[in-house]
BAZA-326001 format. One record per atom (N, C-alpha, C, CB): x, y, z; atom name. Coordinates in nm, 4 decimals. Glycine has a CB too. Example, Ala and Ser with C-alpha at 12.3 -4.5 7.8 and 13.67 -1.06 7.14 Angstrom:
2
+----------+----------+----------+--------+
|       xx |       yy |       zz | drenke |
+----------+----------+----------+--------+
|   1.3190 |  -0.5690 |   0.7800 |      N |
|   1.2300 |  -0.4500 |   0.7800 |     CA |
|   1.3200 |  -0.3300 |   0.7800 |      C |
|   1.1308 |  -0.4473 |   0.9046 |     CB |
|   1.2850 |  -0.2250 |   0.7080 |      N |
|   1.3670 |  -0.1060 |   0.7140 |     CA |
|   1.2900 |   0.0030 |   0.7870 |      C |
|   1.4084 |  -0.0598 |   0.5725 |     CB |
+----------+----------+----------+--------+
***
This chain:
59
+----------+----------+----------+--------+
|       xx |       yy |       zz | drenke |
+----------+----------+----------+--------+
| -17.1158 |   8.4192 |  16.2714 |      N |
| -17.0210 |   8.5179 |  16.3222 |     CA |
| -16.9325 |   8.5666 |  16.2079 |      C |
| -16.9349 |   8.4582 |  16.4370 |     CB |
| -16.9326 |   8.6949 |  16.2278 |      N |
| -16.8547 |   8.7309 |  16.1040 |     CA |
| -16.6585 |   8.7547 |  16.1392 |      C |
| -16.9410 |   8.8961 |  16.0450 |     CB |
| -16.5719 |   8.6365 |  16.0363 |      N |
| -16.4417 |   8.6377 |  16.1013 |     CA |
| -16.3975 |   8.8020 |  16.1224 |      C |
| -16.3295 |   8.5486 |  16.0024 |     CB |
| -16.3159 |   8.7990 |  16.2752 |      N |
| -16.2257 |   8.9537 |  16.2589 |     CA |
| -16.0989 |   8.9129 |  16.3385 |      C |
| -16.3108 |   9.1175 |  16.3424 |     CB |
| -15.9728 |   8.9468 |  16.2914 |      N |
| -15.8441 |   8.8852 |  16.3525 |     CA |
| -15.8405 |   8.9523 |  16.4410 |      C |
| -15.7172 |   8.8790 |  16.2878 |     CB |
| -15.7373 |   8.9073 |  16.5375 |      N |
| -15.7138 |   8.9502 |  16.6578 |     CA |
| -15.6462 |   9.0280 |  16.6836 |      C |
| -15.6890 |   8.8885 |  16.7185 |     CB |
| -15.6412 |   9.1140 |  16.5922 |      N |
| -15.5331 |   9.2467 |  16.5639 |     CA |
| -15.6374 |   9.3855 |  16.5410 |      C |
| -15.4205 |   9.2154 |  16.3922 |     CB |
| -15.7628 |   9.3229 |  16.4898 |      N |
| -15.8978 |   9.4014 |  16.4659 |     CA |
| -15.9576 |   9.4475 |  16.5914 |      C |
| -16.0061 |   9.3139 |  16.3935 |     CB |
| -15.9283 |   9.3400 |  16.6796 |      N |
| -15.9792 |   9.3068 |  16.7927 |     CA |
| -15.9313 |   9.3936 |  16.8763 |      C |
| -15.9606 |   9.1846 |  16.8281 |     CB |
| -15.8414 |   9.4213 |  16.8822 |      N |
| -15.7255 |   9.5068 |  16.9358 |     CA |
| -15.7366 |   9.6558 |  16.9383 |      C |
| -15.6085 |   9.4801 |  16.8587 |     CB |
| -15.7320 |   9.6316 |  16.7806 |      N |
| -15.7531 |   9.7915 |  16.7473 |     CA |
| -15.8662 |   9.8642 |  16.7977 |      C |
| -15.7649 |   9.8149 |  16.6046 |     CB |
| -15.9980 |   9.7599 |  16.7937 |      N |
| -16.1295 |   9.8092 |  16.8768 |     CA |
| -16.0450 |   9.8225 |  17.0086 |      C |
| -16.2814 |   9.6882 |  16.8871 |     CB |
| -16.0088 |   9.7516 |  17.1013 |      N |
| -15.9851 |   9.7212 |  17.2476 |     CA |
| -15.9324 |   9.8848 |  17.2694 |      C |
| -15.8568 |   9.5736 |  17.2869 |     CB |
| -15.8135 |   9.9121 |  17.2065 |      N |
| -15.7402 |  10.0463 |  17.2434 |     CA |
| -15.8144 |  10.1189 |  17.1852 |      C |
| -15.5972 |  10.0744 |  17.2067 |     CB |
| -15.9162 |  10.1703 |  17.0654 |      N |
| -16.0154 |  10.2489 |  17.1003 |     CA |
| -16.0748 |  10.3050 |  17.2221 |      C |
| -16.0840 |  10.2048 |  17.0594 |     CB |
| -16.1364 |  10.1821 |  17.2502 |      N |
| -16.2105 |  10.1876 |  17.3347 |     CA |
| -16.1632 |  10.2849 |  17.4887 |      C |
| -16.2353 |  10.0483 |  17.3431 |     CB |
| -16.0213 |  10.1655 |  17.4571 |      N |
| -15.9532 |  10.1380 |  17.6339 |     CA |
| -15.9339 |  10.3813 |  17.6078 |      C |
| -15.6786 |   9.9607 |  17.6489 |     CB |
| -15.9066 |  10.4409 |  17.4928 |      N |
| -15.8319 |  10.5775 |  17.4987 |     CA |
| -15.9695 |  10.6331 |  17.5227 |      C |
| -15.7323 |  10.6403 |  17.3554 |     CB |
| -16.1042 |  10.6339 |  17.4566 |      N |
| -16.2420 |  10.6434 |  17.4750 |     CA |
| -16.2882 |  10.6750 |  17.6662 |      C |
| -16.3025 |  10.4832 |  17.4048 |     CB |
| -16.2544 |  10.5527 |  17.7082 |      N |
| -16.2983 |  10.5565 |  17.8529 |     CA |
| -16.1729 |  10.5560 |  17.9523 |      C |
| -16.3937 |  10.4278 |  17.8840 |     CB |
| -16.0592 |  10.5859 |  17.9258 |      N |
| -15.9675 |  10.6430 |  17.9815 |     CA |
| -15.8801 |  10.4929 |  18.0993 |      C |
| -16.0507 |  10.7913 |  18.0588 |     CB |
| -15.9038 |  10.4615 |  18.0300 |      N |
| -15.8061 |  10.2993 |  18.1072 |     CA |
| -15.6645 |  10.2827 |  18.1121 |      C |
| -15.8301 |  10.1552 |  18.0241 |     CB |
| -15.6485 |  10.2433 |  18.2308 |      N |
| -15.4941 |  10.3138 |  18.2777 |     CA |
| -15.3965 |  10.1515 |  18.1703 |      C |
| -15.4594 |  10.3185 |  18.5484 |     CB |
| -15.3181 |  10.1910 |  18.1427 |      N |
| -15.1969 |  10.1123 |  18.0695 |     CA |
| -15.2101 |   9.9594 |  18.1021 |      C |
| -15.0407 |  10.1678 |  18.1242 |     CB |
| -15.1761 |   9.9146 |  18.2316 |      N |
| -15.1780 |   9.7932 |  18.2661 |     CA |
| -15.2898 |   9.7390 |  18.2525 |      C |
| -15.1392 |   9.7761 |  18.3715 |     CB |
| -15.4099 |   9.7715 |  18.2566 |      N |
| -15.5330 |   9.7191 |  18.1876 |     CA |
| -15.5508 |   9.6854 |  18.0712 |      C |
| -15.6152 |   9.7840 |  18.1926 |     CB |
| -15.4747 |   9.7739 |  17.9605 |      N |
| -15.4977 |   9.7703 |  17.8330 |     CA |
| -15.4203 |   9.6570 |  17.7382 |      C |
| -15.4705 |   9.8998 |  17.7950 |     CB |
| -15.2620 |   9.6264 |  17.8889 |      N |
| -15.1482 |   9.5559 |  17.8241 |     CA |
| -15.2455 |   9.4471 |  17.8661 |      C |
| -14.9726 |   9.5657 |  17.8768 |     CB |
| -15.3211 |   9.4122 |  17.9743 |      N |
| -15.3581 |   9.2400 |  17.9935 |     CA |
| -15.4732 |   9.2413 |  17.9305 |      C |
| -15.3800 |   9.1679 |  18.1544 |     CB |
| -15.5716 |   9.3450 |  17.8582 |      N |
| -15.6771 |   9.2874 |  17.8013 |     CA |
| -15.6144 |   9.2323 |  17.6588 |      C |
| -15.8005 |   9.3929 |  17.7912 |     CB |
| -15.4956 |   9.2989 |  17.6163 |      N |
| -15.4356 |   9.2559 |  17.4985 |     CA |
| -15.3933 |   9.1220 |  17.4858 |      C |
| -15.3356 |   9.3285 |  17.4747 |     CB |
| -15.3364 |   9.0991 |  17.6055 |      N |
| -15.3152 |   8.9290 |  17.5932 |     CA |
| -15.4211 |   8.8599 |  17.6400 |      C |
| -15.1945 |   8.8679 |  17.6743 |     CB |
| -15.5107 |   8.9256 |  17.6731 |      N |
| -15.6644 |   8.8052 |  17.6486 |     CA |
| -15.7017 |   8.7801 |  17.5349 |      C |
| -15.8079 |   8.8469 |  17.6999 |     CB |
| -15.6554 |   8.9197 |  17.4308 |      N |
| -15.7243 |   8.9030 |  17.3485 |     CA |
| -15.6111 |   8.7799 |  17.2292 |      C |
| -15.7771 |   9.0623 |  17.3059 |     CB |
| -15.5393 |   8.7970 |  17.2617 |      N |
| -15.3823 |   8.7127 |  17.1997 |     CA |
| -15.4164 |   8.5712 |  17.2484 |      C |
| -15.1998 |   8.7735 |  17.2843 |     CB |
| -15.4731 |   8.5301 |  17.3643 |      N |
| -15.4631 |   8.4236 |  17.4128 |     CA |
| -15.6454 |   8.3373 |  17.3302 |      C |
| -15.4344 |   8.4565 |  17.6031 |     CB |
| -15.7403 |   8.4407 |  17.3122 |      N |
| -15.8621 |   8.3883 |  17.2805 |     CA |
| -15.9244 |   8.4977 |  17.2175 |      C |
| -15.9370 |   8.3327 |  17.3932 |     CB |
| -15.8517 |   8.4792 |  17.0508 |      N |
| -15.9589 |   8.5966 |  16.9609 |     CA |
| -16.1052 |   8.5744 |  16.9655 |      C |
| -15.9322 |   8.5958 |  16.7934 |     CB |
| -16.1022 |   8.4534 |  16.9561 |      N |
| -16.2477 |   8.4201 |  16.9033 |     CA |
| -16.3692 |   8.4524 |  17.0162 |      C |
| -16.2527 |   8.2506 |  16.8632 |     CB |
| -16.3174 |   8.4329 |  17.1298 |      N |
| -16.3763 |   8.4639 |  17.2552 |     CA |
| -16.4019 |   8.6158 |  17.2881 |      C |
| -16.2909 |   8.4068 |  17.3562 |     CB |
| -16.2951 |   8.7138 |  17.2444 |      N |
| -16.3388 |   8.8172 |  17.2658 |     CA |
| -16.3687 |   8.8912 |  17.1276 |      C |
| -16.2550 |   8.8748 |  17.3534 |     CB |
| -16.4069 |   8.8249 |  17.0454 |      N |
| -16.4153 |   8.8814 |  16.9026 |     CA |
| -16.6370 |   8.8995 |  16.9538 |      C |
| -16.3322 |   8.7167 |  16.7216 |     CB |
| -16.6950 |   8.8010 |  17.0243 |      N |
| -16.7994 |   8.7851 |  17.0752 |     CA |
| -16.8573 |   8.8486 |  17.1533 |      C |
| -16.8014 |   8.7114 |  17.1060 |     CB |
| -16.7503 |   8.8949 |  17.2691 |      N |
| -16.7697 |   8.9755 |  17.3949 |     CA |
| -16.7880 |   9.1262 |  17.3550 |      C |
| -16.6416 |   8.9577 |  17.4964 |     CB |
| -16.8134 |   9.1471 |  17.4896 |      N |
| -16.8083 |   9.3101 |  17.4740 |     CA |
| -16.6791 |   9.3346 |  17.5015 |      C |
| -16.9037 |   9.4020 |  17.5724 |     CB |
| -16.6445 |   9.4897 |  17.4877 |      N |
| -16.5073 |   9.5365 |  17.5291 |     CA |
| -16.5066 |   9.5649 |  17.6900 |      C |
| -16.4666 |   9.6761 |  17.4431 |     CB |
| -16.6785 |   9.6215 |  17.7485 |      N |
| -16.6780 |   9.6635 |  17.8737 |     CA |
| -16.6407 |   9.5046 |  17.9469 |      C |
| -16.8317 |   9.7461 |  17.9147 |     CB |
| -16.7320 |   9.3587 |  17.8514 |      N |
| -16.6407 |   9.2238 |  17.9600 |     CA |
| -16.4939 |   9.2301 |  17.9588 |      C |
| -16.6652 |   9.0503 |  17.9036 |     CB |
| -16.4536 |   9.2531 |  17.8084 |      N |
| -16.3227 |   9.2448 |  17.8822 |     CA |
| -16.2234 |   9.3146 |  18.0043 |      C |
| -16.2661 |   9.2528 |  17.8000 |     CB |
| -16.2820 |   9.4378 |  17.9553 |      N |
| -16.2551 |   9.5579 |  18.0719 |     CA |
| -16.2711 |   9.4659 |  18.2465 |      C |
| -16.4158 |   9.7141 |  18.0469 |     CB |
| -16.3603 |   9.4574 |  18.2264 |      N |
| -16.3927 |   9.4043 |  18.3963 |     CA |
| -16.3425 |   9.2689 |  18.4178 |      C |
| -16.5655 |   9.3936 |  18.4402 |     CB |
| -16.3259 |   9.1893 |  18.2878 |      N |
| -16.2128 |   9.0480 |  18.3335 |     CA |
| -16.0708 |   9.0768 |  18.3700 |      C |
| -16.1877 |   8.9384 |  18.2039 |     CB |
| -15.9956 |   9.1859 |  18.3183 |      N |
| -15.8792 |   9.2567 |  18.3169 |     CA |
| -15.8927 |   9.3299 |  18.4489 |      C |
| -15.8608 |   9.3468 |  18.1893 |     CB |
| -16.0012 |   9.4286 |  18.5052 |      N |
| -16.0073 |   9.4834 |  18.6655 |     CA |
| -16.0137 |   9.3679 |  18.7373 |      C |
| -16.1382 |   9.5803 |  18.7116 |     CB |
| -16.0597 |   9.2805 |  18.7237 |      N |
| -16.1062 |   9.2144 |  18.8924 |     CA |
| -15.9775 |   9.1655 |  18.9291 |      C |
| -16.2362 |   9.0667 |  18.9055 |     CB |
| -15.9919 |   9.1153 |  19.0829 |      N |
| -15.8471 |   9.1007 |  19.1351 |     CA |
| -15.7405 |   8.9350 |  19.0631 |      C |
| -15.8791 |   9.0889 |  19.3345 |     CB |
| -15.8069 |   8.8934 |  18.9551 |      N |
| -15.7728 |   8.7517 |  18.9460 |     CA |
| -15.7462 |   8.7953 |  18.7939 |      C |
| -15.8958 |   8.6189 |  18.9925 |     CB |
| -15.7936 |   8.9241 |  18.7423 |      N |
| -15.7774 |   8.9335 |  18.5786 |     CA |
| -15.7035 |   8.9611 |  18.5010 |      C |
| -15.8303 |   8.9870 |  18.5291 |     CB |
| -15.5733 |   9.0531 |  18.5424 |      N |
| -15.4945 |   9.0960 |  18.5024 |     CA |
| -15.3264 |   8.9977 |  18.5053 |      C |
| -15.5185 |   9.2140 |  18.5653 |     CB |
+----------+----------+----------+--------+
***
């Protein structure tokens, strides 16, 4: 795996999140997923995180 900080991680995430049009409060809790487990979503896709952040238990 190639290292990327969790600030990299980020910067992809809000790409993405302005890309496919994701409302604010999605974008603030995928951020602290990503704060809480870089390494985990340094792996994932952005669309998992997206849908760990929608479902009713994710945000």
């Amino acid at each position: 795996m190639i290292p990327v900080s969790a600030e990299e991680i980020k910067e992809f995430w809000r790409d993405f999140c302005k890309r496919q049009g994701v409302v604010q409060t999605a974008r603030a809790a995928g951020e602290r997923r990503i704060d809480d487990d870089p390494e985990y979503w340094a792996d994932h896709t952005m669309w998992d995180l997206l849908e760990a952040v929608s479902s009713p238990r994710g945000a």
